[in-house]
C-alpha positions as CSV (number, residue, x, y, z in Angstrom):
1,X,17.2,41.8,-6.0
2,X,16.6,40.2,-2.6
3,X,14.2,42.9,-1.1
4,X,17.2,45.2,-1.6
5,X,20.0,43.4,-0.8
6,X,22.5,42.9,-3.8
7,X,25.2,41.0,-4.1
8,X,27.9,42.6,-2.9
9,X,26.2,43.1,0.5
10,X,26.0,39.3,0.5
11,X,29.5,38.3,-0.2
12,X,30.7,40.9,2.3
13,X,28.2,39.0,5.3
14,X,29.7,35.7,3.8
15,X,33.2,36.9,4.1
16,X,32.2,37.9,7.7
17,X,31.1,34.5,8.3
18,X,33.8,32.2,6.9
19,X,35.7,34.8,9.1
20,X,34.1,34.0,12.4
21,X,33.3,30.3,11.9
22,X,36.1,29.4,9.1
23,X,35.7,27.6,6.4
24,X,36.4,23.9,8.1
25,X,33.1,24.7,10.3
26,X,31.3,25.3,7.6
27,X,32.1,23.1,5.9
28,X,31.3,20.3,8.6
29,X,27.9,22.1,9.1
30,X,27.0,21.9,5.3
31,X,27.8,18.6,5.3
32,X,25.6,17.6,8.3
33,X,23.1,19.7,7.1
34,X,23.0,17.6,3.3
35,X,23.1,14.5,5.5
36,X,20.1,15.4,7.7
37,X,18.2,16.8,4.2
38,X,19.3,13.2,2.5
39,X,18.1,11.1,5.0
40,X,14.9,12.9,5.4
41,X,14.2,12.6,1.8
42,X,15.1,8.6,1.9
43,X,12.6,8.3,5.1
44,X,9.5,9.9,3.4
45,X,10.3,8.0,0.5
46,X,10.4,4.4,2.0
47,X,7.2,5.7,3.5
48,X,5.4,6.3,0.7
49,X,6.8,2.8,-0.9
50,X,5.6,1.5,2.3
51,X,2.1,2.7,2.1
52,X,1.7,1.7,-1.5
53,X,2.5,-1.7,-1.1
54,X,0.4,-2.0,2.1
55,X,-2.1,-0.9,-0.1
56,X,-1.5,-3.1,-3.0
57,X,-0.7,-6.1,-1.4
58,X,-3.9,-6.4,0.9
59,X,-7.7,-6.3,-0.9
60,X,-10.4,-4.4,1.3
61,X,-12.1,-6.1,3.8
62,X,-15.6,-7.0,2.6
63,X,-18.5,-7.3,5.0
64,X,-21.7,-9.2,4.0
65,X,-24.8,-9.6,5.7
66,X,-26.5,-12.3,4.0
67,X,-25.5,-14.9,6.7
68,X,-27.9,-15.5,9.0
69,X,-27.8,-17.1,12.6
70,X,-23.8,-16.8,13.1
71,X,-23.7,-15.0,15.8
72,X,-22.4,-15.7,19.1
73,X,-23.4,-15.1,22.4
74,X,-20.6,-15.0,25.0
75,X,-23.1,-14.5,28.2
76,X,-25.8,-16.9,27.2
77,X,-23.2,-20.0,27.1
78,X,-21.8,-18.6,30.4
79,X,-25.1,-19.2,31.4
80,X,-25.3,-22.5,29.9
81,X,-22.0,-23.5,31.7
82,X,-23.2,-22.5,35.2
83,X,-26.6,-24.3,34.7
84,X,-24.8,-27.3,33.6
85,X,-22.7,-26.9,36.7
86,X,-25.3,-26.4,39.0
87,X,-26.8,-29.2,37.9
88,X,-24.2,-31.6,38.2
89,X,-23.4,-30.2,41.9
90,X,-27.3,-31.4,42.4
């Protein structure tokens, strides 16, 4: 069956456990376990809700190049400024 385990080999190592741990532990730790499994599964799926209205909600940024002369240049009106400046001081 399981790479030649059968199935009375795995009630006997289940009997063996309910034994050591009892059933109230196990019990706990399946339910924990189903928790942690649930909320994992609730997570990735808000995620992926997420990302789809990220997506849907916002059109792709275009970028066009037929606009000539808007760019700006930070150091040349620092220059500007400090002329002025200067020249006012004189």
């Amino acid at each position: 069956m399981l790479g030649g385990i059968s199935i009375w080999q795995l009630l006997i190592v289940l009997g063996i456990i309910i034994l050591v741990f009892g059933t109230k532990k196990l019990r706990n730790v399946g339910t924990d376990l189903g928790g942690a499994v649930k909320g994992f599964k609730k997570a990735v799926h808000e995620d992926e809700k997420d990302a789809d209205k990220k997506d849907d909600d916002q059109p792709q940024a275009k970028v066009r190049h037929d606009e000539a002369g808007n760019t700006y240049d930070v150091q040349a009106e620092e220059k500007d400024k400090q002329a002025a400046e200067n020249d006012e001081r004189k």
